[in-house]
Wavefront OBJ file of the C-alpha trace (Angstrom):
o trace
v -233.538 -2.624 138.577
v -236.136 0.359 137.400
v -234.150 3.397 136.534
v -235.694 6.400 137.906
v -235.508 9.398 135.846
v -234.947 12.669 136.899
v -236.942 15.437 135.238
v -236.171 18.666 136.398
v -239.123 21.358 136.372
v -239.960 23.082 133.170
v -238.733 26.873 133.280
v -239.844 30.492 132.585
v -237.509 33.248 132.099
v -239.226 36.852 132.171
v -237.012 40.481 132.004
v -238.976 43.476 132.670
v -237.425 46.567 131.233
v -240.379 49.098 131.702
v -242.278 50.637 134.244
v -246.093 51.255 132.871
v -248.897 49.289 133.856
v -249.602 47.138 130.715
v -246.159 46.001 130.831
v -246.665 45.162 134.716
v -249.891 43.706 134.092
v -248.743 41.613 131.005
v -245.561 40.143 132.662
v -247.649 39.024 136.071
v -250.195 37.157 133.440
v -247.235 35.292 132.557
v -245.216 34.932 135.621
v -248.715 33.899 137.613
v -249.710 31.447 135.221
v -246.305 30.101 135.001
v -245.842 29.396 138.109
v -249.654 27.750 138.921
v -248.717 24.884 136.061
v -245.671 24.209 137.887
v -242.946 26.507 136.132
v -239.660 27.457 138.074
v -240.479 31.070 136.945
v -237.703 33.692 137.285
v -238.504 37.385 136.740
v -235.351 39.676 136.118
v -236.043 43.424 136.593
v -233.598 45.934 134.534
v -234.006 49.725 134.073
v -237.040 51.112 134.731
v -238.193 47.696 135.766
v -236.422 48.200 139.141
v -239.789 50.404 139.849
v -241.613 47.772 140.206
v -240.155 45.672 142.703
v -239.093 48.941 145.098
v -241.809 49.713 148.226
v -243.717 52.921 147.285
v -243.000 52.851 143.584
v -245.860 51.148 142.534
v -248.616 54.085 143.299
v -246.746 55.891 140.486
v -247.170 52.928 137.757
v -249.497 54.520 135.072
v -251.270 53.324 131.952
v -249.484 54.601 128.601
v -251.752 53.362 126.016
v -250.713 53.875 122.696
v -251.791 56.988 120.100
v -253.013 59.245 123.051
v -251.891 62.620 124.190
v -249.135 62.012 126.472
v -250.081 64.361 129.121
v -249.458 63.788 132.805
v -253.835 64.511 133.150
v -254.532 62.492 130.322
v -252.248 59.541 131.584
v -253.864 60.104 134.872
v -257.566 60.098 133.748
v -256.674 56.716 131.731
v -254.958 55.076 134.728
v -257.795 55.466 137.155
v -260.739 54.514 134.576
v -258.373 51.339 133.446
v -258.099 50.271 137.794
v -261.979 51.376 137.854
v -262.868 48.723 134.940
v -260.207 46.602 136.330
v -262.352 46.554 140.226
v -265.505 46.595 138.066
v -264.472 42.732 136.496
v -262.768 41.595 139.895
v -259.399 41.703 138.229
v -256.698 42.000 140.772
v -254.206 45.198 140.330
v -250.691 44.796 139.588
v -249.930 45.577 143.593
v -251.896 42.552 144.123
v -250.311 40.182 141.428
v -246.892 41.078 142.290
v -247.384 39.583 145.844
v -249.298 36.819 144.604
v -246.897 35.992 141.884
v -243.818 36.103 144.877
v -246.373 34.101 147.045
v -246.976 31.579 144.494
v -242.788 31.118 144.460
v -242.048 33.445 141.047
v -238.396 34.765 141.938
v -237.412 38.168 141.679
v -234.369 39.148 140.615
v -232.382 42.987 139.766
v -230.460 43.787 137.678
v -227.157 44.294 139.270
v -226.057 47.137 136.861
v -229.295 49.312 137.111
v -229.316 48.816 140.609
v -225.870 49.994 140.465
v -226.564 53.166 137.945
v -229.150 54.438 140.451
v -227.188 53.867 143.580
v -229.615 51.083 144.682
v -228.994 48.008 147.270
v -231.345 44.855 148.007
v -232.500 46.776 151.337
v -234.396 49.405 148.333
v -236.264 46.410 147.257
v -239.074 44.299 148.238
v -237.984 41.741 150.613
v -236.777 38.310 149.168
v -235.289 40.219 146.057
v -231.699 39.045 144.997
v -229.531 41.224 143.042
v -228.131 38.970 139.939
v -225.218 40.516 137.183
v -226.728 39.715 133.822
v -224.900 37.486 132.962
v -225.405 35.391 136.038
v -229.618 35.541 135.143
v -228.265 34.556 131.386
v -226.513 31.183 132.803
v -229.643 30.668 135.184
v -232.041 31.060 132.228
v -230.382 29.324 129.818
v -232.312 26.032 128.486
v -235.622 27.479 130.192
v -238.536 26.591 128.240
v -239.997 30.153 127.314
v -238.160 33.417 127.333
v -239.869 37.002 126.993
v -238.969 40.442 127.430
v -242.065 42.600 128.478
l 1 2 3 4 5 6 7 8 9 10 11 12 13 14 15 16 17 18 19 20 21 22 23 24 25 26 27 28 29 30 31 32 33 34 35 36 37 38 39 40 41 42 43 44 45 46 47 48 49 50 51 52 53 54 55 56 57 58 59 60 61 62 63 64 65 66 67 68 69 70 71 72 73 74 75 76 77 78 79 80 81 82 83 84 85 86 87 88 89 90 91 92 93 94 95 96 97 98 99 100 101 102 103 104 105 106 107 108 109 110 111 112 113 114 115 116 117 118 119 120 121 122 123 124 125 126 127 128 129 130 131 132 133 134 135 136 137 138 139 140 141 142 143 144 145 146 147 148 149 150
């Protein structure tokens, strides 16, 4: 008798704590190329991170680059010329990787505490989004084979 062995899939864990656009763009990176070799990759979004998984945040997401003059123009002016060079190389926005990376099977979860602080239910989220306690994400993601915090 052959024994079969059972090898479950190898897992990501992600948290996303900010809402900027190198944080956005850094954590879909991950959580796309996670997923295409074959990760279970779970995404859990806390804070600020909510922003990014509610409909009609995302057109606020700007690009906070470090050392420069924190004004709302300045930030502005950055943002576009960043998406400009971004179209320029055929990169895809962050709008575009966050439905590929839900397309591709990444799971989205929120953070039921934040959610709760700003008076938020899974109807204020993109569809398929399932509000998790932390400590219910902690369980899930424990024994996953990378963990970051972006």
């Amino acid at each position: 008798m052959v024994e079969q062995i059972h090898k479950t899939r190898p897992r990501v864990a992600l948290v996303c704590t900010n809402f900027t656009m190198q944080s956005a763009f850094g954590l879909l990176i991950v959580a796309l190329n996670s997923a295409r070799l074959g990760y279970e990759t779970l995404i859990y979004f806390t804070f600020e991170g909510l922003h990014m998984i509610r409909p009609g945040h995302l057109q606020q997401l700007r690009y906070y680059p470090t050392g420069v003059d924190p004004s709302e123009a300045r930030i502005d002016e950055l943002t576009e010329k960043l998406r400009a060079e971004m179209y320029r190389k055929d990169i895809p926005y962050v709008e575009d990787m966050l439905e590929m990376a839900q397309l591709e099977g990444v799971k989205f979860l929120a953070c039921k505490t934040s959610a709760d602080l700003f008076d938020l239910t899974e109807e204020d989220f993109m569809e398929g989004v399932k509000i998790m306690l932390a400590a219910d994400f902690v369980k899930r993601a424990a024994g996953s084979d990378l963990h970051l915090v972006l």
